[in-house]
C-alpha positions as CSV (number, residue, x, y, z in Angstrom):
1,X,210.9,230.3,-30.3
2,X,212.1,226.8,-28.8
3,X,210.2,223.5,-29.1
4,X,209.0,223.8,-25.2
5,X,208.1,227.6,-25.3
6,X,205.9,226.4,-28.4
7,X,204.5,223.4,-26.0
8,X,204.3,225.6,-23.1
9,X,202.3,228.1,-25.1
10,X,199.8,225.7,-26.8
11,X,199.0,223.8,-23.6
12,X,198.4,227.3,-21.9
13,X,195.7,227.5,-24.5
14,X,194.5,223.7,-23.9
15,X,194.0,224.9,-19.9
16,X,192.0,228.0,-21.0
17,X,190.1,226.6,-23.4
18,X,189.3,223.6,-21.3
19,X,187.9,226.0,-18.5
20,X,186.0,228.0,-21.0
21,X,184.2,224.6,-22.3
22,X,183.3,224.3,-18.0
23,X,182.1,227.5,-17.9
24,X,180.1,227.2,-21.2
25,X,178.6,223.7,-19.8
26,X,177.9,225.4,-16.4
27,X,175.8,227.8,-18.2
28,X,173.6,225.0,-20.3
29,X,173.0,223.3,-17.1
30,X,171.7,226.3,-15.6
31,X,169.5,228.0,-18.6
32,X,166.2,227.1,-16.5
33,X,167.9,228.0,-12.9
34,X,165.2,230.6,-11.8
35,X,166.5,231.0,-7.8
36,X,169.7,230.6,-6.6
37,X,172.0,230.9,-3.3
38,X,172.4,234.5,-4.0
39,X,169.1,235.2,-4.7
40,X,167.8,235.8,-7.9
41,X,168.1,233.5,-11.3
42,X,171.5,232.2,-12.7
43,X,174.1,234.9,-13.9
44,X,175.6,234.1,-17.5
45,X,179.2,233.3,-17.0
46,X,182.3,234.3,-19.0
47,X,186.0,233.2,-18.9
48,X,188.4,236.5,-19.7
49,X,191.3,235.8,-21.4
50,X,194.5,237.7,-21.4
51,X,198.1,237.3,-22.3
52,X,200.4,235.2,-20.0
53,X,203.3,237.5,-18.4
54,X,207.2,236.5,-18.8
55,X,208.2,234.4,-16.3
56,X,211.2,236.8,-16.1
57,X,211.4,240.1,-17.7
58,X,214.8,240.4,-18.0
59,X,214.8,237.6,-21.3
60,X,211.7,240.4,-22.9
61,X,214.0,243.3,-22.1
62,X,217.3,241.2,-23.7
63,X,215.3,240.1,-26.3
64,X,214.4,244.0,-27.1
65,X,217.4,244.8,-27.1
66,X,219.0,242.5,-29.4
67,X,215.9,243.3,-31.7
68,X,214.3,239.7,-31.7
69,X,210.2,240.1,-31.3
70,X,208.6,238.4,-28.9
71,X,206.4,235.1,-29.8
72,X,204.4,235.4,-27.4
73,X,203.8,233.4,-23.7
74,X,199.9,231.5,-24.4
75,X,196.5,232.7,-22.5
76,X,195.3,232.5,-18.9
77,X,191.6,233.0,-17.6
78,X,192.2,236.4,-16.2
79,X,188.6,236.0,-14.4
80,X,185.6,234.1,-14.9
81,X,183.1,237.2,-15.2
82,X,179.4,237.9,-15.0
83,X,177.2,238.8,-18.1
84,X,175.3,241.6,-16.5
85,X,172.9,241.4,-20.1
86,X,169.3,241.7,-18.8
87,X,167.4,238.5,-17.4
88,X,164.4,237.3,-19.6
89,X,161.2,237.9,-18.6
90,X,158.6,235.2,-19.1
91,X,154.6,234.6,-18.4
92,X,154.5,231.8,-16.0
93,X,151.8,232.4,-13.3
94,X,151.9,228.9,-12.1
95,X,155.8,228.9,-11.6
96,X,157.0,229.5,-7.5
97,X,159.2,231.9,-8.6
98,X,156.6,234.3,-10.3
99,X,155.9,237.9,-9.0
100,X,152.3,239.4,-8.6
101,X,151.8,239.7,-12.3
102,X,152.8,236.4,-13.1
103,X,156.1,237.2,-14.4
104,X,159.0,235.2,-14.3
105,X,162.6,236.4,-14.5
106,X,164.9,233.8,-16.3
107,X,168.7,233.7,-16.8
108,X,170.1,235.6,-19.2
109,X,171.7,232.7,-21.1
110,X,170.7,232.0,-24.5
111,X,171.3,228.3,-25.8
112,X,172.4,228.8,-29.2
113,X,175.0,231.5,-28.4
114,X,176.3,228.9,-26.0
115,X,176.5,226.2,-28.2
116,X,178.2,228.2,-30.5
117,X,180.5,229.3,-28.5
118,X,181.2,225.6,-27.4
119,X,181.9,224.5,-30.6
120,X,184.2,227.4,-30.8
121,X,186.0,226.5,-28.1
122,X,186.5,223.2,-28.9
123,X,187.9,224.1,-32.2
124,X,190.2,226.2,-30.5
125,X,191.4,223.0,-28.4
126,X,191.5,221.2,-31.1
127,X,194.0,223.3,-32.7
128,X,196.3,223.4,-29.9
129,X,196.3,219.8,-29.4
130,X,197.3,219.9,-33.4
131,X,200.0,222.2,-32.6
132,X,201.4,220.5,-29.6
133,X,201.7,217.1,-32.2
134,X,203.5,219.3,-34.6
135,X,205.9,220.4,-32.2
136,X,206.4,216.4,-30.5
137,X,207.1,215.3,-34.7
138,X,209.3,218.4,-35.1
139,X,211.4,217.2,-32.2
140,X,211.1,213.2,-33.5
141,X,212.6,214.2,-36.9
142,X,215.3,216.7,-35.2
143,X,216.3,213.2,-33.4
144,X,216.2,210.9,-36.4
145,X,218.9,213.8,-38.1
146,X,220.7,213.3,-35.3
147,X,221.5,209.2,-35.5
């Protein structure tokens, strides 16, 4: 693996990460969003990740075939999906939003599972900002050899 593949594939997970910490925060502002411009209360969000593609295929086929293993090409957001997890259901007669019983459907977000899952992702970011420093001191000490 070069120095800029290993830049190129931490600051692929810096992106995704970054957009997963959006979504997360979308869903925290919107855990009391009962009625929205599709009708209905606020939909969960999720970012899916998958596995970035080789620019060219031809260097995963040479590599094959001179028996080097692949390292790898960092995460993209595939989508940004919707938790289809049932909404809550809470006792609210006074609410606008409440049906004949006094019911009220809430979103199906749950707080703590988001704040969780934020501080996972920005643990995540933090390591690839840790291994994007290793790589820039890597490449300042391969320079100081060099004089």
């Amino acid at each position: 693996m070069g120095l800029f593949n290993a830049i190129d594939v931490s600051s692929s997970g810096l992106t995704a990460q970054r957009l997963r910490m959006d979504t997360i925060s979308e869903n925290i502002a919107n855990v009391n969003t009962t009625r929205t411009s599709a009708g209905g209360p606020y939909r969960r969000k999720v970012a899916v990740f998958e596995s970035r593609e080789k620019a060219n295929p031809f260097s995963g086929i040479f590599q094959q075939a001179l028996g080097q293993k692949d390292t790898g090409n960092g995460v993209r957001v595939a989508k940004i999906a919707e938790d289809n997890s049932p909404f809550k259901i809470v006792y609210d007669p006074n609410h606008p939003d409440a049906n004949a019983e006094g019911y009220v459907s809430m979103p199906n977000v749950n707080i703590v599972s988001e704040m969780v899952n934020m501080i996972s992702a920005t643990r995540s970011y933090e390591a690839n900002v840790t291994a994007v420093k290793a790589s820039k001191d890597i490449a300042l000490k391969a320079l100081e050899i060099g004089r």
